[in-house]
VOZA-699837 format. One record per residue: residue number from 0; x, y, z of N, C-alpha, C in turn. Coordinates in Angstrom, 3 decimals. Layout:
BEGIN
NODE | seq | n_X | n_Y | n_Z | ca_X | ca_Y | ca_Z | c_X | c_Y | c_Z
NODE | NUM | X | Y | Z | X | Y | Z | X | Y | Z
...
***
This chain:
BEGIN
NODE | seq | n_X | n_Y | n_Z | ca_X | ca_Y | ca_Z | c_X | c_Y | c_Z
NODE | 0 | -12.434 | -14.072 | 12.937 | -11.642 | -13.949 | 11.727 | -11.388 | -12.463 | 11.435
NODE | 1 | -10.105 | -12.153 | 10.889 | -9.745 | -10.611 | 10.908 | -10.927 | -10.036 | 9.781
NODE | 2 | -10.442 | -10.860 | 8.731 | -11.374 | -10.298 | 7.702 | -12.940 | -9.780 | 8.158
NODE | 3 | -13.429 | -10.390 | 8.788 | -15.148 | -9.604 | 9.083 | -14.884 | -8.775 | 10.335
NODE | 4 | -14.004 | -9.046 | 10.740 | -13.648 | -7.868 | 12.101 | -13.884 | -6.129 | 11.524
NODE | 5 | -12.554 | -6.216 | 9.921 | -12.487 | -5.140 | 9.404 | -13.602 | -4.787 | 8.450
NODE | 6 | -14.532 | -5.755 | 7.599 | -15.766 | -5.584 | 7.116 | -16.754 | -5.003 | 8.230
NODE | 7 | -16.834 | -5.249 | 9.453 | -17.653 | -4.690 | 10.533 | -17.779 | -2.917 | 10.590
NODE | 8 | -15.721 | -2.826 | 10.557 | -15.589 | -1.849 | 11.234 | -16.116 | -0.869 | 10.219
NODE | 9 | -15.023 | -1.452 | 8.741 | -15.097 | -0.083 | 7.905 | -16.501 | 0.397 | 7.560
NODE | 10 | -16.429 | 1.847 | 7.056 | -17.478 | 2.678 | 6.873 | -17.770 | 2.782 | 5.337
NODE | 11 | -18.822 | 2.695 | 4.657 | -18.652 | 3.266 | 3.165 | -19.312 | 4.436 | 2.935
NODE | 12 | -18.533 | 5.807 | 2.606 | -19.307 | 6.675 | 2.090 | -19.538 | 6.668 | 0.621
NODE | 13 | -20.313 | 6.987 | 0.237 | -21.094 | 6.681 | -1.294 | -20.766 | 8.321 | -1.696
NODE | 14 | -20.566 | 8.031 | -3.131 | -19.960 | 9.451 | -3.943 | -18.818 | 10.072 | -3.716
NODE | 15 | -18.214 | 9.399 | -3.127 | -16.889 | 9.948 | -2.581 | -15.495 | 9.291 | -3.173
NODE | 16 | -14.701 | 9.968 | -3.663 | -14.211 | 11.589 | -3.812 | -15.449 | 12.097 | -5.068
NODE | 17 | -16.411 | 11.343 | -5.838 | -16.935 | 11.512 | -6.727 | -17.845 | 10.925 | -6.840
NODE | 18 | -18.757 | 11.348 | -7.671 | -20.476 | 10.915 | -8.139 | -20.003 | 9.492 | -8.514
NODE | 19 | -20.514 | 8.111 | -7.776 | -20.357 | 6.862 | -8.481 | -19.745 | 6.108 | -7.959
NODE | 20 | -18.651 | 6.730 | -6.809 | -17.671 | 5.826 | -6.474 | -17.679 | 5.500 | -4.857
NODE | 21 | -18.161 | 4.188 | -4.180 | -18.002 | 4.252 | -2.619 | -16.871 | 4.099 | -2.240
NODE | 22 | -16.230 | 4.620 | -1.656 | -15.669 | 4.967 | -0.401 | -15.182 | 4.262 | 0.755
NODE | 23 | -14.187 | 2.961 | 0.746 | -14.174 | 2.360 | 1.907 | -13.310 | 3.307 | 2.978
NODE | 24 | -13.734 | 3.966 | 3.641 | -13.203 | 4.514 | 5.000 | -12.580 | 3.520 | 6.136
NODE | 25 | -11.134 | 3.208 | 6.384 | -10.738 | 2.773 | 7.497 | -10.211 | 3.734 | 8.506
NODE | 26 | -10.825 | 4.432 | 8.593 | -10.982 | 5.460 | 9.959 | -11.375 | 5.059 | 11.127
NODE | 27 | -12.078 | 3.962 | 10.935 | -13.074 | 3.717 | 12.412 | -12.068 | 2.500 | 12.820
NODE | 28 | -11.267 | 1.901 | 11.873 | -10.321 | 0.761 | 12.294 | -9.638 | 1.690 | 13.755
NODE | 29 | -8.844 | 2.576 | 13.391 | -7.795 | 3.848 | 14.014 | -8.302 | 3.695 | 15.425
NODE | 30 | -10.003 | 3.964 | 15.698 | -10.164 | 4.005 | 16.743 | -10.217 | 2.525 | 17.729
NODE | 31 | -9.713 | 1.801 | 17.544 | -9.543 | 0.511 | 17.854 | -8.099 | 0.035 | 18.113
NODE | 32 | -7.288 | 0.313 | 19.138 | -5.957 | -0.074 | 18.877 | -5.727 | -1.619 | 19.062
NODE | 33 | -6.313 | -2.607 | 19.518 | -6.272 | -3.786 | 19.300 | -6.486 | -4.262 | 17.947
NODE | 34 | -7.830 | -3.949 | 17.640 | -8.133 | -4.679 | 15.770 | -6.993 | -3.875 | 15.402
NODE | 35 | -6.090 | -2.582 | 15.864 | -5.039 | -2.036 | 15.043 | -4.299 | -3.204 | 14.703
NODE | 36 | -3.457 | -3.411 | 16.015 | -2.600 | -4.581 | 16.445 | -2.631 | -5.768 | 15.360
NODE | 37 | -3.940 | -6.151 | 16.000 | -4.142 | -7.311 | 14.635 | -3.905 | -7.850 | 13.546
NODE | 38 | -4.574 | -6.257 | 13.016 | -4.523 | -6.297 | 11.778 | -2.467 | -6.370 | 11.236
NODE | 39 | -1.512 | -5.406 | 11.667 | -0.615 | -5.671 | 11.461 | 0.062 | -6.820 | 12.279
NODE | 40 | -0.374 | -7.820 | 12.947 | 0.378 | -8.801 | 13.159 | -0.121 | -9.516 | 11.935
NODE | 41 | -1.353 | -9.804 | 11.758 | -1.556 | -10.188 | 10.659 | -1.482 | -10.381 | 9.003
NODE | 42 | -0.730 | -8.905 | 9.107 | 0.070 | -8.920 | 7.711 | 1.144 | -9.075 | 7.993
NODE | 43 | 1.925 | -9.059 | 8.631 | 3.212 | -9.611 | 9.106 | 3.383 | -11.358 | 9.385
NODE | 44 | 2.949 | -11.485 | 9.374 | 2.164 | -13.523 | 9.434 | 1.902 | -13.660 | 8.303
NODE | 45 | 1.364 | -13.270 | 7.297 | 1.473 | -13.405 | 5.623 | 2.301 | -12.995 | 4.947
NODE | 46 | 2.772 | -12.603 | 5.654 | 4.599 | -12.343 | 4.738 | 5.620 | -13.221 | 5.094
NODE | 47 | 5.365 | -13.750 | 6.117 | 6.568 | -14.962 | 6.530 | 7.409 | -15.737 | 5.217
NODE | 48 | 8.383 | -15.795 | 5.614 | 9.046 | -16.717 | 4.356 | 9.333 | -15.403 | 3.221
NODE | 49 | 8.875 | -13.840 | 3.340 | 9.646 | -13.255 | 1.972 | 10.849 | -12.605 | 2.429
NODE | 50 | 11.731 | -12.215 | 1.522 | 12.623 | -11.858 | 1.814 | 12.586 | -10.315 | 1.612
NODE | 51 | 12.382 | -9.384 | 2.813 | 11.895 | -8.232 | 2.407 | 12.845 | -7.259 | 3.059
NODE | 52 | 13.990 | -6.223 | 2.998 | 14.401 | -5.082 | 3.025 | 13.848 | -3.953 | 3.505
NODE | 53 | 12.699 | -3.606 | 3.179 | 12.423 | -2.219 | 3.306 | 10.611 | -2.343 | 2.843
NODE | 54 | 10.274 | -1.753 | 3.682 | 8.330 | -1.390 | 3.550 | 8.403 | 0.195 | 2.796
NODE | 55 | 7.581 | -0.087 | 1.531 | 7.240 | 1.543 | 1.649 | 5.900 | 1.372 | 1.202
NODE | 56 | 5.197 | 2.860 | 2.201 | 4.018 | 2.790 | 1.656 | 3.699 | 3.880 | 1.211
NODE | 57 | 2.175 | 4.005 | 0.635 | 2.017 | 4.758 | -0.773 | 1.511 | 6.057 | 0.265
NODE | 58 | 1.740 | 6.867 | 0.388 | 0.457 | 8.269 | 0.695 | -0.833 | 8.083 | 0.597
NODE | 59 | -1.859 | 8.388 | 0.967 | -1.646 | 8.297 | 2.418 | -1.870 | 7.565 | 3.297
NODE | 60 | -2.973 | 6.457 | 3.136 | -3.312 | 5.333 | 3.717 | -1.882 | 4.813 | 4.262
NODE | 61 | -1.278 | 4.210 | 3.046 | -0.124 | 3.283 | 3.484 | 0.667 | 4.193 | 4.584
NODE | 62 | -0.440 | 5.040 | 5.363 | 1.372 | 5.969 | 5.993 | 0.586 | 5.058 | 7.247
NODE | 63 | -0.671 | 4.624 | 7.631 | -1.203 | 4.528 | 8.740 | -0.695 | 2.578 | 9.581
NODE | 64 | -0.522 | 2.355 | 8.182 | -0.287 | 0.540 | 8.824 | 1.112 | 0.659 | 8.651
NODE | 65 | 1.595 | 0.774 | 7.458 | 3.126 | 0.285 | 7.064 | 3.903 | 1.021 | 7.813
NODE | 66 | 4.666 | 1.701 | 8.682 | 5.127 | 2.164 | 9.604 | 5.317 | 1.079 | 10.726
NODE | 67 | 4.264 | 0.490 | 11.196 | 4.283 | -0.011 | 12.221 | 4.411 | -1.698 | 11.556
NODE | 68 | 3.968 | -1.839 | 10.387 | 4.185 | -2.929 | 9.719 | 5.936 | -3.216 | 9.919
NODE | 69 | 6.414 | -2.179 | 9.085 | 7.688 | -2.221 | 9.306 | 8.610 | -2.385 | 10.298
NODE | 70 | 8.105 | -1.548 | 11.450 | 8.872 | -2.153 | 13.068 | 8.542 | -3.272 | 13.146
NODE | 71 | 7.521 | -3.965 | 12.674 | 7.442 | -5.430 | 13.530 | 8.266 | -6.660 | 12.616
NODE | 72 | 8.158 | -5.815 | 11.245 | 9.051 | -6.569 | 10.592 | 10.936 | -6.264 | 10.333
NODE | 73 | 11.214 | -5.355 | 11.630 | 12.569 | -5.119 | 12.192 | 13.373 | -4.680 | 10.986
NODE | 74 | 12.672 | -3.571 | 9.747 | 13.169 | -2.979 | 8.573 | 12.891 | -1.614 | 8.544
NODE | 75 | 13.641 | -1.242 | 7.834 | 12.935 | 0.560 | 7.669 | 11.486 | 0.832 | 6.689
NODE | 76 | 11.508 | 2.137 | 7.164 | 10.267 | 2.290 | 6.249 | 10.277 | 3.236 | 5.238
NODE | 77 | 9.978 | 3.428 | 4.243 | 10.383 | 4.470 | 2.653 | 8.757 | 4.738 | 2.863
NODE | 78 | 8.503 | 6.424 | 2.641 | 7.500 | 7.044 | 2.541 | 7.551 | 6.875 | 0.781
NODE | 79 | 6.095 | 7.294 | 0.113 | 6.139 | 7.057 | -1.179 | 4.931 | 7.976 | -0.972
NODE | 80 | 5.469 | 9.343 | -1.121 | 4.767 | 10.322 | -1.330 | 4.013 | 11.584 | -2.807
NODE | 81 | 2.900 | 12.072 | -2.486 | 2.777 | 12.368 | -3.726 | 3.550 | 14.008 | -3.962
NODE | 82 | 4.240 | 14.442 | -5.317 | 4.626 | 15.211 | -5.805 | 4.504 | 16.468 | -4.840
NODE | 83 | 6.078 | 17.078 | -4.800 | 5.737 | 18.461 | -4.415 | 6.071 | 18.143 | -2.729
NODE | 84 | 5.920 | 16.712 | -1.968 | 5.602 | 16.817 | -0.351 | 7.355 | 16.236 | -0.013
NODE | 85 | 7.882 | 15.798 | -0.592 | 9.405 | 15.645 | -0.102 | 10.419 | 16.489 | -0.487
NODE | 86 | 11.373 | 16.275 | 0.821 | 12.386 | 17.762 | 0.536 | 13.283 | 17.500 | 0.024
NODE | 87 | 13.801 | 16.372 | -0.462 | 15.333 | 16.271 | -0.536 | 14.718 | 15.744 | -2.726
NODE | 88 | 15.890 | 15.024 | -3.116 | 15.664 | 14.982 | -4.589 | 14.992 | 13.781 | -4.838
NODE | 89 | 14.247 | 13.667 | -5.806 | 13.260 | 12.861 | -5.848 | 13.260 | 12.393 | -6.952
NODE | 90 | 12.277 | 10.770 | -7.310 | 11.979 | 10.421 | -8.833 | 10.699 | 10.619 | -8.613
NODE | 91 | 10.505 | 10.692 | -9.736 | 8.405 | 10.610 | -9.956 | 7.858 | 9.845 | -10.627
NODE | 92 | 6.903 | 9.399 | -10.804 | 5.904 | 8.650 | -11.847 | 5.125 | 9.009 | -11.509
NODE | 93 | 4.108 | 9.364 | -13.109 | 2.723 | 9.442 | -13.603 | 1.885 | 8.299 | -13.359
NODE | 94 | 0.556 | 8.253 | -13.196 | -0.207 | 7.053 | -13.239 | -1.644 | 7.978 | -13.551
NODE | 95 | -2.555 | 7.148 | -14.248 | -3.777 | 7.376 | -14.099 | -4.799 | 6.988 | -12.899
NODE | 96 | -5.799 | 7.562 | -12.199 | -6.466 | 6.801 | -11.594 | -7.818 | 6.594 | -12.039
NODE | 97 | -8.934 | 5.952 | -11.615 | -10.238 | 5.830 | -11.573 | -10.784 | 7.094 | -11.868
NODE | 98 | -10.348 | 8.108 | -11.428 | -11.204 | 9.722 | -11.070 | -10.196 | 10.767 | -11.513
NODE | 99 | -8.925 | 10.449 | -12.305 | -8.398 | 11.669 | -12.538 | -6.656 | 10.835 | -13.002
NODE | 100 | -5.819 | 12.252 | -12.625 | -4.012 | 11.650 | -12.607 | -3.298 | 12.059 | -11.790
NODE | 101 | -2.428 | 11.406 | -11.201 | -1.636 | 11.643 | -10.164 | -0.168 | 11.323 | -10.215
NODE | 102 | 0.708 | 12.031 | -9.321 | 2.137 | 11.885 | -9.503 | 2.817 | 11.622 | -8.570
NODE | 103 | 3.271 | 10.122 | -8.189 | 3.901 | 10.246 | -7.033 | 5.505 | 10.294 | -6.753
NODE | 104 | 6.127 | 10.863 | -5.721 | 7.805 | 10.490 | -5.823 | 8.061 | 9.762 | -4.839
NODE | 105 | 9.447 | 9.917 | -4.869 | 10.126 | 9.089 | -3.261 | 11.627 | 9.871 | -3.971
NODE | 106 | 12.528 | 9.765 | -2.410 | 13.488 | 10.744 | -2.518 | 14.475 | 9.376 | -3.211
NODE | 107 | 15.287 | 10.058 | -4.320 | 16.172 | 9.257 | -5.010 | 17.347 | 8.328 | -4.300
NODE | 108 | 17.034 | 8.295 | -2.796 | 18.273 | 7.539 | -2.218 | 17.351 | 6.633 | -1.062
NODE | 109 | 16.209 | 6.895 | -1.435 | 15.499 | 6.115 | -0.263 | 15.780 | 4.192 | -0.408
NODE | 110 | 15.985 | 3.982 | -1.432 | 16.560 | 2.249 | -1.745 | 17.434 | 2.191 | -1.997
NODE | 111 | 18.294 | 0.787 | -1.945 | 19.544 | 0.919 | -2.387 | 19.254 | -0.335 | -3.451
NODE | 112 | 19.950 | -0.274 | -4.715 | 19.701 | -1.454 | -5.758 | 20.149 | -2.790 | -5.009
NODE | 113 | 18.990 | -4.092 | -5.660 | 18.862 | -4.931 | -5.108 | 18.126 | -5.339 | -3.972
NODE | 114 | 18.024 | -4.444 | -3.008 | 16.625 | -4.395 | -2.017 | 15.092 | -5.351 | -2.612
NODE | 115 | 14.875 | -6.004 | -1.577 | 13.724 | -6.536 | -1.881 | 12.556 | -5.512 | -1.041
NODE | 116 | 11.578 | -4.743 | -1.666 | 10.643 | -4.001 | -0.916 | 9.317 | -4.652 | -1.184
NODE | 117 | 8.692 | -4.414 | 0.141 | 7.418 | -4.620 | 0.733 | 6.220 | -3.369 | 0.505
NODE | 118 | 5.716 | -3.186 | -1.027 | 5.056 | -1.889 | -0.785 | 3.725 | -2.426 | 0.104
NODE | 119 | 3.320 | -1.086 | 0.899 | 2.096 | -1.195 | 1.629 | 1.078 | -0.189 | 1.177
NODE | 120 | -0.114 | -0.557 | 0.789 | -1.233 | 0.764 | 0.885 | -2.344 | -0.095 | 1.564
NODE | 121 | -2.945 | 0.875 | 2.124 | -4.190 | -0.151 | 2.724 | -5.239 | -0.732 | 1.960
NODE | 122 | -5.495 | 0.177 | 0.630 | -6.989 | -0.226 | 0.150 | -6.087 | -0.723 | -1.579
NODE | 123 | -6.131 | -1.577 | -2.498 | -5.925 | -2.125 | -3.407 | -6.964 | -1.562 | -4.167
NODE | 124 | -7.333 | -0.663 | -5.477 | -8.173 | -0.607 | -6.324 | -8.086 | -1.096 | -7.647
NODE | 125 | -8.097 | -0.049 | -8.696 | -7.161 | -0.690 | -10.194 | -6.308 | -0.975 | -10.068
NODE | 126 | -5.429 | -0.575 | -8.786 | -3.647 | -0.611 | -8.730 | -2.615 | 0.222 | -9.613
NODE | 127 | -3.290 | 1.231 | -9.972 | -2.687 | 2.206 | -11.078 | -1.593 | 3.206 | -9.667
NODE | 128 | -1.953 | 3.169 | -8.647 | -1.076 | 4.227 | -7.638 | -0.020 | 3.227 | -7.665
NODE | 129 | -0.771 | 1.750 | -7.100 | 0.729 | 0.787 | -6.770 | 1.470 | 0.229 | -7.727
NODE | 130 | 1.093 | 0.204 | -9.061 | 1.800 | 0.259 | -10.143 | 3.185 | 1.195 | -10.215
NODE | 131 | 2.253 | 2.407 | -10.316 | 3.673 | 3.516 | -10.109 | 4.508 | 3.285 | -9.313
NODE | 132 | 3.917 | 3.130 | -7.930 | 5.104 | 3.010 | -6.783 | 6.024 | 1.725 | -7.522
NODE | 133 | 5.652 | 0.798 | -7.757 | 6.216 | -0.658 | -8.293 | 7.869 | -0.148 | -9.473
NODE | 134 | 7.058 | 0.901 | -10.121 | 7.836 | 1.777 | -11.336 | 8.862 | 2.169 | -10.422
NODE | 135 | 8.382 | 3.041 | -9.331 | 9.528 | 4.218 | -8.722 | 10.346 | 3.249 | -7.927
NODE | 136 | 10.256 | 1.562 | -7.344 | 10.771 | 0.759 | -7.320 | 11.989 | 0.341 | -7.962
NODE | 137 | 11.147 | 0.366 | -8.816 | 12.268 | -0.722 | -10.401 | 13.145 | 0.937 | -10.530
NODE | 138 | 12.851 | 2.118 | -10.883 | 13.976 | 3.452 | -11.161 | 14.789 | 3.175 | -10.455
NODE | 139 | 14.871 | 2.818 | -9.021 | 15.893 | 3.398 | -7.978 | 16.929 | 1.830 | -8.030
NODE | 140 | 16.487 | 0.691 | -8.731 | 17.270 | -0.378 | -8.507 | 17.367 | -1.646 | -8.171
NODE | 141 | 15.592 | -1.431 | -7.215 | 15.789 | -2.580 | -6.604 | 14.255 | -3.030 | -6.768
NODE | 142 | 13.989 | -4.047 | -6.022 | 12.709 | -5.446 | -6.412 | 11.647 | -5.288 | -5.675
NODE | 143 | 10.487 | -5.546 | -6.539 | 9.332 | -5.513 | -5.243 | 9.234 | -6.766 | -5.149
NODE | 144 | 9.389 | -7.194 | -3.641 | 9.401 | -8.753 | -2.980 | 7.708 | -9.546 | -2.809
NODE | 145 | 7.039 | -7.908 | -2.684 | 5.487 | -7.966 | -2.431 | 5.128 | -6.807 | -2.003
NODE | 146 | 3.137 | -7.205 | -2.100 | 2.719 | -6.386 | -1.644 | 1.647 | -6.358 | -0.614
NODE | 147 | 1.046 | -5.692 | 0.329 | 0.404 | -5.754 | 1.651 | -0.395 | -5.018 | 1.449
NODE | 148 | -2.157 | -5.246 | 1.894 | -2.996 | -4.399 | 1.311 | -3.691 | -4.816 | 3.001
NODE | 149 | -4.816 | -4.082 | 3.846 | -5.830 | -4.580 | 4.173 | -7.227 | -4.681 | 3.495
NODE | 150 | -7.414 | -3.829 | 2.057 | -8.687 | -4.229 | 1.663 | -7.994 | -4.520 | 0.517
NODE | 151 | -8.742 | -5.003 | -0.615 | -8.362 | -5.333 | -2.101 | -10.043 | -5.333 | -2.614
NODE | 152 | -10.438 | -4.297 | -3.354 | -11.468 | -4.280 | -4.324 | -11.282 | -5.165 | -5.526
NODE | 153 | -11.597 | -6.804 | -5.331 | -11.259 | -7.522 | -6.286 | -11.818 | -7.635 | -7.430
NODE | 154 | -13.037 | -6.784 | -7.287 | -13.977 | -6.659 | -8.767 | -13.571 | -5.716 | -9.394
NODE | 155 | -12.048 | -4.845 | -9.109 | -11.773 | -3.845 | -10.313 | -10.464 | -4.175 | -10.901
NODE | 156 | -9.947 | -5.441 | -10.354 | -8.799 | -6.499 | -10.749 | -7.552 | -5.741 | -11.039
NODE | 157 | -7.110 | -5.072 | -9.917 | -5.857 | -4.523 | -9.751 | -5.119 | -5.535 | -9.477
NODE | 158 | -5.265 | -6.532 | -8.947 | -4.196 | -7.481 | -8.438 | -3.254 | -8.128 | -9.672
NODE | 159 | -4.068 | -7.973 | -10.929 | -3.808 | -8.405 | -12.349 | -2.615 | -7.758 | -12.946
NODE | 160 | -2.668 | -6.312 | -12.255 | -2.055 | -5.337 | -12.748 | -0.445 | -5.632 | -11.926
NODE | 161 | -0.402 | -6.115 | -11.171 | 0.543 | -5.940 | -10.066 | 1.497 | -7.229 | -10.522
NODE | 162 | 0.711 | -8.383 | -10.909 | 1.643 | -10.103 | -11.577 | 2.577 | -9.700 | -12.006
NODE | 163 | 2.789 | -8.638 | -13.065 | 4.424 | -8.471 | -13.659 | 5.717 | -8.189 | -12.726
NODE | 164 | 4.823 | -7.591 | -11.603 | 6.321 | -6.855 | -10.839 | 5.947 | -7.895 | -9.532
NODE | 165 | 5.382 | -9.139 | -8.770 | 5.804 | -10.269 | -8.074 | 4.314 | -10.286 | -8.239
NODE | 166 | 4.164 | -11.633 | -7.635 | 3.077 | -12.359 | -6.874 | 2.734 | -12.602 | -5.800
NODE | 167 | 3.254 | -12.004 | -5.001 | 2.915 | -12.030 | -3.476 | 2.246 | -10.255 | -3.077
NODE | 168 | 0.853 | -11.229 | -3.103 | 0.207 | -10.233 | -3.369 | -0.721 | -10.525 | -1.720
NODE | 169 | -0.855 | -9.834 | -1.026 | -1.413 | -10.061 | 0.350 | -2.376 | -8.912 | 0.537
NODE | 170 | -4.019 | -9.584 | 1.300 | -4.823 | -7.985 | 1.428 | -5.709 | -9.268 | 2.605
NODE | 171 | -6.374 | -8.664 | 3.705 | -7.124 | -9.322 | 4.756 | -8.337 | -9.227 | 4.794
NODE | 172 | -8.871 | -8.365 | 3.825 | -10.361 | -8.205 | 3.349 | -10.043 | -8.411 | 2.146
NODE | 173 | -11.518 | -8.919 | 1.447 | -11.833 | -8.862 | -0.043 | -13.159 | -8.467 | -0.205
NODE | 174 | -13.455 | -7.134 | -0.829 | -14.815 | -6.820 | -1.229 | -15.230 | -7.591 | -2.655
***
């Protein structure tokens, strides 16, 4: 089963980025290009049946699956980067996180209104990052169809946060 494949692999460092908070590391997935494989055929097999346009994923995790998520799902891919790292003109949103605040953009022409998008990040927490992205979504025009996680921290009930903007909510681990 994928799910304990990636419970095997990942690593937890404790206190990290801060006093209190562990750390799921999917680094050690990387070195595995099969469980890679997998894992994105496998989110690509739980998306069947949506009607999806365009993957974007959040900085930086989401840069490592959704890329390749996206080729297999024969769409482009929208970076959803944080403040300051894209060149061309951009929207932004604020969000709070767990440990601080953050600002992310995407360049103002990366969607076109009406698009159904597929955001990707790998790890699901409060969902305050994928919230925003969801926001910088809805600015540019168009719909989030869903979303693709490989972990989801379900005891800090981000997924709650995410119901207003769809329900197709997909993650292959659950801590």
């Amino acid at each position: 089963m994928i799910e304990s494949k990636i419970k095997s692999t990942v690593r937890d460092v404790p206190d990290f980025p801060k006093q209190g908070i562990t750390f799921k590391d999917i680094t050690p997935i990387l070195k595995d290009p099969a469980l890679c494989q997998e894992i994105t055929a496998a989110l690509a097999g739980r998306l069947k049946g949506l009607d999806i346009d365009v993957v974007a994923g959040i900085e930086s995790r989401g840069f490592l699956f959704g890329p390749a998520l996206a080729q297999l799902l024969n769409v482009p891919f929208v970076p959803i980067r944080k403040a300051g790292k894209l060149p061309y003109k951009t929207v932004q949103q604020s969000y709070d996180l767990e440990y601080g605040t953050a600002t992310i953009e995407v360049h103002e022409d990366a969607l076109l209104k009406g698009q159904h998008v597929l955001i990707h990040d790998d790890l699901l927490a409060t969902g305050g990052t994928v919230v925003a992205a969801s926001e910088l979504v809805k600015q540019l025009g168009a719909e989030v169809a869903g979303y693709s996680f490989i972990i989801a921290l379900e005891f800090l009930n981000g997924k709650a946060r995410l119901t207003p903007y769809s329900d197709n909510i997909f993650s292959l681990a659950a801590y």
